[in-house]
PyMOL commands that place a pseudoatom at each C-alpha (Angstrom):
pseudoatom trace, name=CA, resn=UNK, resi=1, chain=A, elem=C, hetatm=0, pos=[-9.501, -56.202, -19.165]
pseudoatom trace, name=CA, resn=UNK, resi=2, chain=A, elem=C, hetatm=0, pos=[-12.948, -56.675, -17.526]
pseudoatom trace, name=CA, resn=UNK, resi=3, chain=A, elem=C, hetatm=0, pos=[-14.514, -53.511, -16.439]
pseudoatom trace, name=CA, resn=UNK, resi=4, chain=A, elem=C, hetatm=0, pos=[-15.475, -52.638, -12.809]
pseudoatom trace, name=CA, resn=UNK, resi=5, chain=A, elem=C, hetatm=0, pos=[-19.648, -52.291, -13.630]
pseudoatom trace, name=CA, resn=UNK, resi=6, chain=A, elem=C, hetatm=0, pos=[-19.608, -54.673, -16.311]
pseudoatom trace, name=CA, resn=UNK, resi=7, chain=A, elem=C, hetatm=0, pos=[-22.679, -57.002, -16.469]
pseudoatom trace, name=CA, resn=UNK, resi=8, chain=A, elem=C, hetatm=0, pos=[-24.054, -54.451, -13.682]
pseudoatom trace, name=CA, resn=UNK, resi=9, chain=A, elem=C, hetatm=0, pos=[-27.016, -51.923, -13.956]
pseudoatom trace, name=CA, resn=UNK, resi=10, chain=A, elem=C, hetatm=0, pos=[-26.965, -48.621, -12.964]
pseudoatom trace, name=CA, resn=UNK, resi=11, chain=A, elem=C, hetatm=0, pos=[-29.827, -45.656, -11.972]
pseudoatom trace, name=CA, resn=UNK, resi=12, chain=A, elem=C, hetatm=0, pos=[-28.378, -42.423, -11.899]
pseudoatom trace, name=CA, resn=UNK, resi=13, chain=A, elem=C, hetatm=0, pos=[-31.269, -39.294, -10.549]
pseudoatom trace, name=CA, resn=UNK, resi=14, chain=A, elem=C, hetatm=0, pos=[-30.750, -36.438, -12.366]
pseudoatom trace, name=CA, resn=UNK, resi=15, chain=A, elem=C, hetatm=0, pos=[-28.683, -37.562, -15.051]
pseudoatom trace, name=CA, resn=UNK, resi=16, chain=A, elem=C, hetatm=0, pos=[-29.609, -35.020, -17.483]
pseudoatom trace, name=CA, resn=UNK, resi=17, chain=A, elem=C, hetatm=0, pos=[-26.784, -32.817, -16.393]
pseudoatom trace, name=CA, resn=UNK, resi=18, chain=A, elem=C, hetatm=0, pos=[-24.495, -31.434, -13.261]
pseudoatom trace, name=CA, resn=UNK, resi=19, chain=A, elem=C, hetatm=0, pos=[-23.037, -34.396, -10.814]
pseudoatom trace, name=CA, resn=UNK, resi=20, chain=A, elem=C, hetatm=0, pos=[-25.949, -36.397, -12.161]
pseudoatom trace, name=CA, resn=UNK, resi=21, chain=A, elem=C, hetatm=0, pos=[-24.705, -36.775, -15.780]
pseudoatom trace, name=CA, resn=UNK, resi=22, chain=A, elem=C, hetatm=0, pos=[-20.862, -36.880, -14.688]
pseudoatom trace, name=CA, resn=UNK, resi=23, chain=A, elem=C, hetatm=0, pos=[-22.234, -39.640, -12.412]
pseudoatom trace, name=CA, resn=UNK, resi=24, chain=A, elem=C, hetatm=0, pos=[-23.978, -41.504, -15.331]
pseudoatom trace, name=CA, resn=UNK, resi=25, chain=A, elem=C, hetatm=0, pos=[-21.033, -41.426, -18.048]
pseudoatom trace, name=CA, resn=UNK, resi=26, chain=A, elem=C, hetatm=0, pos=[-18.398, -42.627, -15.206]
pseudoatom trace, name=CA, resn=UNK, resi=27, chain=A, elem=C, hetatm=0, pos=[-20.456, -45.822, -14.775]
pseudoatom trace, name=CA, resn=UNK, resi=28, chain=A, elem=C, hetatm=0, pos=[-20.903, -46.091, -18.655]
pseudoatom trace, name=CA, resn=UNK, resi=29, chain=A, elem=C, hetatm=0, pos=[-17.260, -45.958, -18.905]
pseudoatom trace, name=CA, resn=UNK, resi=30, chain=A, elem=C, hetatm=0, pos=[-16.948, -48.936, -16.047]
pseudoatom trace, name=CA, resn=UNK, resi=31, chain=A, elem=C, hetatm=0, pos=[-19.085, -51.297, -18.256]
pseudoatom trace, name=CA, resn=UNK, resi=32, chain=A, elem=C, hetatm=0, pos=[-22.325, -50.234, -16.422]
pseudoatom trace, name=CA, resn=UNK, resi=33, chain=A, elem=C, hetatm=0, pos=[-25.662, -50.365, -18.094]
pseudoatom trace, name=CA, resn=UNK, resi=34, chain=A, elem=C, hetatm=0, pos=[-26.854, -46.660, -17.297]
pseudoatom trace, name=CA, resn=UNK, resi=35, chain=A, elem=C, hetatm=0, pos=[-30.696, -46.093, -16.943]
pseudoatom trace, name=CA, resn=UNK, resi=36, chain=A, elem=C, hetatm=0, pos=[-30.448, -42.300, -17.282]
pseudoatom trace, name=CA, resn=UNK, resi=37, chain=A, elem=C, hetatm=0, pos=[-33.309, -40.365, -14.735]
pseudoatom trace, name=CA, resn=UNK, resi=38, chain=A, elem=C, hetatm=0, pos=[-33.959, -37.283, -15.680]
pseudoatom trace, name=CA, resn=UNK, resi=39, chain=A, elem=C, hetatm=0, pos=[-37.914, -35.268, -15.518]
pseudoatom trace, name=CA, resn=UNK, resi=40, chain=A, elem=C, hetatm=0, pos=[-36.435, -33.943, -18.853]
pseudoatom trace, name=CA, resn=UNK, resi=41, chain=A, elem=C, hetatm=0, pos=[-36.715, -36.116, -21.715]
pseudoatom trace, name=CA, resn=UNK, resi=42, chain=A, elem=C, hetatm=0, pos=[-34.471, -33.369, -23.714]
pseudoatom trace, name=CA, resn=UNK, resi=43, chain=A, elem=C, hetatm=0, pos=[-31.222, -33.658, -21.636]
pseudoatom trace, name=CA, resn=UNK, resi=44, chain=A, elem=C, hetatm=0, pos=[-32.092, -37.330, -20.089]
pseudoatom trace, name=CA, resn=UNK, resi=45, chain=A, elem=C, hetatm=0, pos=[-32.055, -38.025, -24.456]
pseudoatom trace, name=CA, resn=UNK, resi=46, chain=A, elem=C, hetatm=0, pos=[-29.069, -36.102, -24.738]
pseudoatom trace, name=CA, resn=UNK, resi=47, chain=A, elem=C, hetatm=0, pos=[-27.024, -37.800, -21.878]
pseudoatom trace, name=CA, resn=UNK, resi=48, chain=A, elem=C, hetatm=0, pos=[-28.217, -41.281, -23.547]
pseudoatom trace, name=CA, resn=UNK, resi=49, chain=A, elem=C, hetatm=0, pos=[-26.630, -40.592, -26.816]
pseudoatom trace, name=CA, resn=UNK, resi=50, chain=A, elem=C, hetatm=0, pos=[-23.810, -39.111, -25.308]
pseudoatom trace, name=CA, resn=UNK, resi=51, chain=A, elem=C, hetatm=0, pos=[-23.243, -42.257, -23.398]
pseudoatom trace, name=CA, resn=UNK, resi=52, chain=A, elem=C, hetatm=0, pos=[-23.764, -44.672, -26.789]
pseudoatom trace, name=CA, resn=UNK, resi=53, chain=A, elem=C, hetatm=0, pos=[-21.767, -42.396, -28.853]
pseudoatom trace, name=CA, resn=UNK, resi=54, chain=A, elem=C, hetatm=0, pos=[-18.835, -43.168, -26.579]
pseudoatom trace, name=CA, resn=UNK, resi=55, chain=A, elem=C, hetatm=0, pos=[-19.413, -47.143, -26.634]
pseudoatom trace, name=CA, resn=UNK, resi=56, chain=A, elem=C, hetatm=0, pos=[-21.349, -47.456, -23.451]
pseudoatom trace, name=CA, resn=UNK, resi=57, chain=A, elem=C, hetatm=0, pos=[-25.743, -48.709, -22.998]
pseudoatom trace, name=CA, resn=UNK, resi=58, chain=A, elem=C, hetatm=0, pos=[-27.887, -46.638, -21.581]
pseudoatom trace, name=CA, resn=UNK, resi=59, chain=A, elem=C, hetatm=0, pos=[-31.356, -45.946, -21.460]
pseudoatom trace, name=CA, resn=UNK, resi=60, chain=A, elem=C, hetatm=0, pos=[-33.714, -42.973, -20.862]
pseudoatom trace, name=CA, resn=UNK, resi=61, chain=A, elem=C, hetatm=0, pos=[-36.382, -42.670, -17.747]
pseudoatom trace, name=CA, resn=UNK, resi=62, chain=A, elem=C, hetatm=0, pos=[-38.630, -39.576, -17.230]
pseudoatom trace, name=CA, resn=UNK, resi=63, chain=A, elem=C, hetatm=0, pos=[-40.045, -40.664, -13.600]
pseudoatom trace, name=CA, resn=UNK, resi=64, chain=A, elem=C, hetatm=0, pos=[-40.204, -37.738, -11.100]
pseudoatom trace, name=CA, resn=UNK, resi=65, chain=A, elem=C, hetatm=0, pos=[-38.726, -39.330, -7.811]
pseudoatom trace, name=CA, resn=UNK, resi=66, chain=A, elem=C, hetatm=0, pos=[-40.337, -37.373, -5.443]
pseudoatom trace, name=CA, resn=UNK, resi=67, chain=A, elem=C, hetatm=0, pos=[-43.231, -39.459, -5.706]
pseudoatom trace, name=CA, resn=UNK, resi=68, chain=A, elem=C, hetatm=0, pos=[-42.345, -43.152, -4.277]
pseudoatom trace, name=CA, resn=UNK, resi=69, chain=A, elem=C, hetatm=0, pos=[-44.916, -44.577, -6.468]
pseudoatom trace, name=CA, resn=UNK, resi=70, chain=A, elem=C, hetatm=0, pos=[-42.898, -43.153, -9.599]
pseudoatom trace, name=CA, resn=UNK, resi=71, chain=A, elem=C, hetatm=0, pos=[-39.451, -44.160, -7.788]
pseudoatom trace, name=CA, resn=UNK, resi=72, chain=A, elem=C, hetatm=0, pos=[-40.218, -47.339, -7.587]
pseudoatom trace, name=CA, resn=UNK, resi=73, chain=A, elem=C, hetatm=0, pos=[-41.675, -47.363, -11.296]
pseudoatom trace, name=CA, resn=UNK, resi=74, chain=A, elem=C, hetatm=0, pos=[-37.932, -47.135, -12.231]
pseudoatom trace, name=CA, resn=UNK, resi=75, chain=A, elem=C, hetatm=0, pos=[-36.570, -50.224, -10.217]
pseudoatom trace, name=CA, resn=UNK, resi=76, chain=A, elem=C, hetatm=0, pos=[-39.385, -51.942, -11.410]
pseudoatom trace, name=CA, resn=UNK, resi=77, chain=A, elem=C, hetatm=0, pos=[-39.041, -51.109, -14.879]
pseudoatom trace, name=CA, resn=UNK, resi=78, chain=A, elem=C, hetatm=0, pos=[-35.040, -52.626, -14.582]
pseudoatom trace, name=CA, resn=UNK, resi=79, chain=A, elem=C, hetatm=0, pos=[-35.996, -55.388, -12.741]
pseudoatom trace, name=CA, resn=UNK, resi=80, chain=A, elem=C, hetatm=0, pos=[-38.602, -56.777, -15.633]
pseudoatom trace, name=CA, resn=UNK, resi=81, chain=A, elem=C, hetatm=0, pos=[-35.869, -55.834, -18.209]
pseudoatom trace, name=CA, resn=UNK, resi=82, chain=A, elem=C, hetatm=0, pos=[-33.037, -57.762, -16.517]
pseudoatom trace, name=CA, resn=UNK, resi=83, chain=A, elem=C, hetatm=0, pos=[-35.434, -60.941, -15.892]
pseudoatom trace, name=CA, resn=UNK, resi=84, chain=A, elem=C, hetatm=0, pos=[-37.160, -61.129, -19.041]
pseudoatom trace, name=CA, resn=UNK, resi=85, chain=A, elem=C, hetatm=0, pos=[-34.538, -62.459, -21.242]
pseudoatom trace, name=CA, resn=UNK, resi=86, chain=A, elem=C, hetatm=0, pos=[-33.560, -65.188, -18.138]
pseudoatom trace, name=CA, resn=UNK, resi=87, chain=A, elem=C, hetatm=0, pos=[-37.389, -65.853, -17.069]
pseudoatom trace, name=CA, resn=UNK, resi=88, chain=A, elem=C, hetatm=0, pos=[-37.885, -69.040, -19.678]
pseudoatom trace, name=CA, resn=UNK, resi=89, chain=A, elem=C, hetatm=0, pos=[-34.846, -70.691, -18.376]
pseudoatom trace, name=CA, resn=UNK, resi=90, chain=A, elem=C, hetatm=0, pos=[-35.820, -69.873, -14.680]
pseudoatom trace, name=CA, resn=UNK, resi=91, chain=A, elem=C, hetatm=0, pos=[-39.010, -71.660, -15.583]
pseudoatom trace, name=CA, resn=UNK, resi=92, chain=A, elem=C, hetatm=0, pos=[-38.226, -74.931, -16.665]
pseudoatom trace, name=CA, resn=UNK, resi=93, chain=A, elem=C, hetatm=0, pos=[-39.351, -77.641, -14.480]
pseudoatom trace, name=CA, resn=UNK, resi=94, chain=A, elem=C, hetatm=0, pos=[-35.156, -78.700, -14.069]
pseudoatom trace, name=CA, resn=UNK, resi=95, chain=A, elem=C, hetatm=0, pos=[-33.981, -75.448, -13.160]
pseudoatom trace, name=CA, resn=UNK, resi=96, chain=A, elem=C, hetatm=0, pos=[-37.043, -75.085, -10.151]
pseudoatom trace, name=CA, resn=UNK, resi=97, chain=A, elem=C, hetatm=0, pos=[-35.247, -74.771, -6.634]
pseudoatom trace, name=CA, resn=UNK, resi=98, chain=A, elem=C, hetatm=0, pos=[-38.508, -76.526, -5.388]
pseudoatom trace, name=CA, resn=UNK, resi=99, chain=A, elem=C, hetatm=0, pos=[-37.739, -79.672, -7.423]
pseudoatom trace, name=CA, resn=UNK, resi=100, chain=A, elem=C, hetatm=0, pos=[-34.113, -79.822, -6.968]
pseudoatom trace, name=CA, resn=UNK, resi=101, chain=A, elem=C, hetatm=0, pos=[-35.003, -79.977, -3.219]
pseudoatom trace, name=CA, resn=UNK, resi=102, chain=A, elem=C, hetatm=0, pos=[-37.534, -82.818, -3.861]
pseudoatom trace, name=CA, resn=UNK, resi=103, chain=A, elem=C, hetatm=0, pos=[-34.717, -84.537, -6.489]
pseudoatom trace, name=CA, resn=UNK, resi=104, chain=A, elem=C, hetatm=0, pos=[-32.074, -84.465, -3.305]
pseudoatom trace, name=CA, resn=UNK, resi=105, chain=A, elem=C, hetatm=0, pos=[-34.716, -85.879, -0.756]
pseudoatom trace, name=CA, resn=UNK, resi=106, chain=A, elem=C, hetatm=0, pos=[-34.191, -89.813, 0.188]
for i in range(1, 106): cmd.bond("trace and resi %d" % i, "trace and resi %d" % (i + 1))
show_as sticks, trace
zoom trace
């Protein structure tokens, strides 16, 4: 059975306890990858290994939110981890959008 968040990715805010942790190990448990927020390492690290204990991914992130430099730190941050593994396939010359438009031109 395919889960509901599989192949997705997931920030939960405040994940190192209350809603924010309930939040964070519901989407683990729908096949999310969870990128735990939390300005405490010490529960953020204990709601990670909670998570992998129980079969699900999830990572730790220490950014304060209030500041919308920091908030966008995190989306950043998942951003360059989802792309990396992809970005030498999305650079090959054959996979370009910008030559497959010139390859369909007559």
């Amino acid at each position: 059975m395919v889960k509901l968040c599989a192949s997705r990715t997931a920030i939960v805010t405040g994940a190192g306890g209350g809603l924010g942790k309930c939040y964070a190990k519901a989407l683990a448990e729908a096949g999310a990858n969870v990128v735990v927020n939390d300005i405490n390492p010490e529960t953020a690290g204990a709601t990670v290994r909670e998570i992998i204990e129980h079969g699900g991914s999830a990572s730790p992130d220490h950014s304060d939110i209030t500041d919308h430099v920091e908030a966008g730190k995190i989306f950043m941050g998942v951003v360059l981890r989802l792309i990396t593994p992809i970005l030498p396939t999305m650079l090959k010359p054959e996979r370009s959008l910008v030559m497959r438009w010139r390859s369909t031109e007559t």
